[in-house]
C-alpha positions in Angstrom: 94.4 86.5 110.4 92.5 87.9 113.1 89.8 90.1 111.4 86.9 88.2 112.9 83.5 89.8 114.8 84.2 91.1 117.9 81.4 92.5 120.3 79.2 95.4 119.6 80.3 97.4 122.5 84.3 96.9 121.8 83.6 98.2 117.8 82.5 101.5 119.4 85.7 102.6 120.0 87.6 104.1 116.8 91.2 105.2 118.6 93.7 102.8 119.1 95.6 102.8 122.3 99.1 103.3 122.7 101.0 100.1 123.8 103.8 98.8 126.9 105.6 96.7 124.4 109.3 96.1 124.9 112.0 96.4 122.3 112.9 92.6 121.3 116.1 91.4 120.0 114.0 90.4 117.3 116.4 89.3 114.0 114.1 89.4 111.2 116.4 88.8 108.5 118.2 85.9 110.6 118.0 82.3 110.3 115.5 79.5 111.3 115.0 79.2 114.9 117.0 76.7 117.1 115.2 74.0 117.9 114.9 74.5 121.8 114.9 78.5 121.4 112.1 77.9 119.2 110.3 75.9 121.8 111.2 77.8 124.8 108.5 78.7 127.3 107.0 82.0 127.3 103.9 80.4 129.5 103.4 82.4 133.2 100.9 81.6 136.3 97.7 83.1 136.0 96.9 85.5 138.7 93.1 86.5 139.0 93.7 89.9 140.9 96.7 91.2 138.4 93.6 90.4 135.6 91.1 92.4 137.6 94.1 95.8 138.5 95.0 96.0 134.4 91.2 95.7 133.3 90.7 98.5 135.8 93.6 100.2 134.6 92.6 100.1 130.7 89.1 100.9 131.8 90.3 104.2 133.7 92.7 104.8 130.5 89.9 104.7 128.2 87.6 106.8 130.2 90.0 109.5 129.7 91.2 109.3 126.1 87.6 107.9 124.5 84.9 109.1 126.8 82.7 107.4 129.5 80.1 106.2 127.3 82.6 103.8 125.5 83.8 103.2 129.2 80.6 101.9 130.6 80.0 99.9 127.6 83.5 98.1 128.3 82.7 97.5 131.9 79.4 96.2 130.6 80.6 94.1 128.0 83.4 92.5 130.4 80.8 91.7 132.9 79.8 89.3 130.5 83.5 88.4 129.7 86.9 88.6 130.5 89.2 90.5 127.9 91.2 87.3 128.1 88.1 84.9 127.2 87.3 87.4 124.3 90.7 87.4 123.3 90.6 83.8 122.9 87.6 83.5 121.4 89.7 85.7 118.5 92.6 83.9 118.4 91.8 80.3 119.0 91.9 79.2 115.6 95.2 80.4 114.9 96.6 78.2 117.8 97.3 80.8 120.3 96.5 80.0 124.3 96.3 82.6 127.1 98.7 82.8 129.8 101.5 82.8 127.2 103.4 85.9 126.2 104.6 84.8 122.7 101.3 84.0 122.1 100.0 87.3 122.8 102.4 89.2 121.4 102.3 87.0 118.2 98.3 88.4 117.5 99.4 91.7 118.5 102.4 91.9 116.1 99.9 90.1 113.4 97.0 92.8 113.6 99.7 95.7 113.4 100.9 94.0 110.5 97.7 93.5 108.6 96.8 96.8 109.8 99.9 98.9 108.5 100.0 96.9 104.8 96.3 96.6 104.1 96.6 93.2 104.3 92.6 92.1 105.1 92.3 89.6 103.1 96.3 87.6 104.2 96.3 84.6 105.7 99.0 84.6 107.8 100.3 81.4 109.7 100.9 82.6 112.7 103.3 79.6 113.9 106.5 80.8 112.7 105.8 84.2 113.9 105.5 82.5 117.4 108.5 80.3 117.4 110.5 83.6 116.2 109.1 85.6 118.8 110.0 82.7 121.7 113.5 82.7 120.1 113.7 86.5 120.4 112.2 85.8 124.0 114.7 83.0 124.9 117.7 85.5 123.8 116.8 88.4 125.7 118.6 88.6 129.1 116.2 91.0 130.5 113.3 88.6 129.6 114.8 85.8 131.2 114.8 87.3 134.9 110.7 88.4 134.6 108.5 87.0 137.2 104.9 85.4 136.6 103.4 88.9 137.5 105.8 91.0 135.2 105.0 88.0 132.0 101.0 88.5 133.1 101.4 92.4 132.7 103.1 92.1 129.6 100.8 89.6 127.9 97.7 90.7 129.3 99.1 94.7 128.2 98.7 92.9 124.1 96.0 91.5 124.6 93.8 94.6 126.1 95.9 96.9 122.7 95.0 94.5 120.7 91.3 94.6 121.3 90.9 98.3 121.1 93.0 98.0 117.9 91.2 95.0 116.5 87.8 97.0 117.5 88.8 100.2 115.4 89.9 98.2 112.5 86.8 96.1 112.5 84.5 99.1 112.7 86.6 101.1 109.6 86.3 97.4 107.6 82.8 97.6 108.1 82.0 101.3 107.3 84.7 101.1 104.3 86.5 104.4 105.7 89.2 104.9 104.0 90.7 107.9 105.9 90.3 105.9 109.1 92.0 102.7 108.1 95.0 104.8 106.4 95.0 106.6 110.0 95.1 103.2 111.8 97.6 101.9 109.4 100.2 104.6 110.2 99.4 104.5 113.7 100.7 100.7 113.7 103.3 101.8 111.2 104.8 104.8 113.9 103.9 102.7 117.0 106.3 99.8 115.9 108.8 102.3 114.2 109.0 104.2 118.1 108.3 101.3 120.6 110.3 98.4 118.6 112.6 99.9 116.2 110.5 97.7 113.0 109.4 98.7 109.9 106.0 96.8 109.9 106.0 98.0 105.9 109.3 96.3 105.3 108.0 92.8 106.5 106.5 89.7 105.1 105.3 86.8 107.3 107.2 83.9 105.6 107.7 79.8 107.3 111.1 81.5 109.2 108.5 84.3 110.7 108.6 87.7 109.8 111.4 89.0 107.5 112.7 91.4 105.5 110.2 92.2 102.1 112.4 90.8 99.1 113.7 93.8 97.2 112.8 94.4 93.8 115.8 94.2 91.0 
């Protein structure tokens, strides 16, 4: 579970971002993952400079769609720390690592969850969901051919989403808005419905990872 405090100047924003994430072959009704799918490595070379081009990236992106007052508080917030080191202050005690890309996408997949079924008060084991996800990882072709550079992208591309989206849920707990925590949840419910062909309301995290919500007799 990843509803934790975040810093003051990331729970100013209020609009989640859209996100790069790739369909994944990602059999949520299958069986237990293989032994060495489950452990394959989703891990990448940490590149400084790629770090410093996204965060400039997301900070121009959210110029544009928030405003430059939540900008400069960004810039201000990440002179103090890197997105990553945030990030893994979050996610830490959940067992996830940076410079892995099941590991990011298993918080970012998490949050959307808890966000789309009200779950704020689940604690979800997030180990199973990252052995399915480095199966998923380990049977995707496309995956398989992805540089250190294209792996950085995509992890670091969760982990910046998932901040803005772990800000605006954090700020609506906090508040107790209603309207804006039914808005997130559809949000995550239509983002993972378009951008990974999943029902986030038809899931349950279970010891296999996510799978399909037992249907009622």
């Amino acid at each position: 579970m990843f509803i934790r405090p975040l810093l003051t100047a990331l729970v100013l924003l209020a609009t989640p971002l859209g996100t790069n994430a790739q369909q994944l072959p990602l059999a949520v009704d299958g069986p237990s993952a293989a032994a060495d799918a489950a452990e394959f490595d989703t891990s990448y070379r940490h590149s400084p400079s790629i770090s410093a081009r996204m965060q400039r990236e997301f900070l121009s992106r959210i110029r544009w769609s928030v405003g430059p007052e939540v900008r400069d508080s960004l810039v201000e917030a990440f002179k103090e720390r890197s997105p990553n080191e945030i990030w893994q202050e979050l996610v830490a005690p959940d067992g996830l690592t940076t410079n892995n890309v099941a590991d990011a996408l298993t918080s970012y997949w998490v949050l959307n969850w808890v966000a789309a079924n009200g779950a704020y008060a689940v604690e979800v084991d997030s180990r199973p969901i990252q052995r399915q996800l480095r199966q998923a990882f380990a049977n995707d072709p496309n995956f398989l051919t992805l540089s250190d550079q294209q792996r950085q992208e995509m992890a670091e591309g969760y982990i910046l989403n998932f901040l803005v989206e772990h800000a605006a849920l954090n700020n609506a707990l906090a508040q107790q808005d209603i309207e804006a925590l039914y808005t997130l949840a559809m949000a995550s419910v239509s983002r993972f419905h378009d951008q990974m062909k999943v029902n986030l309301l038809d899931l349950v995290p279970g010891p296999n990872g996510f799978q399909g919500r037992p249907q009622d007799d």
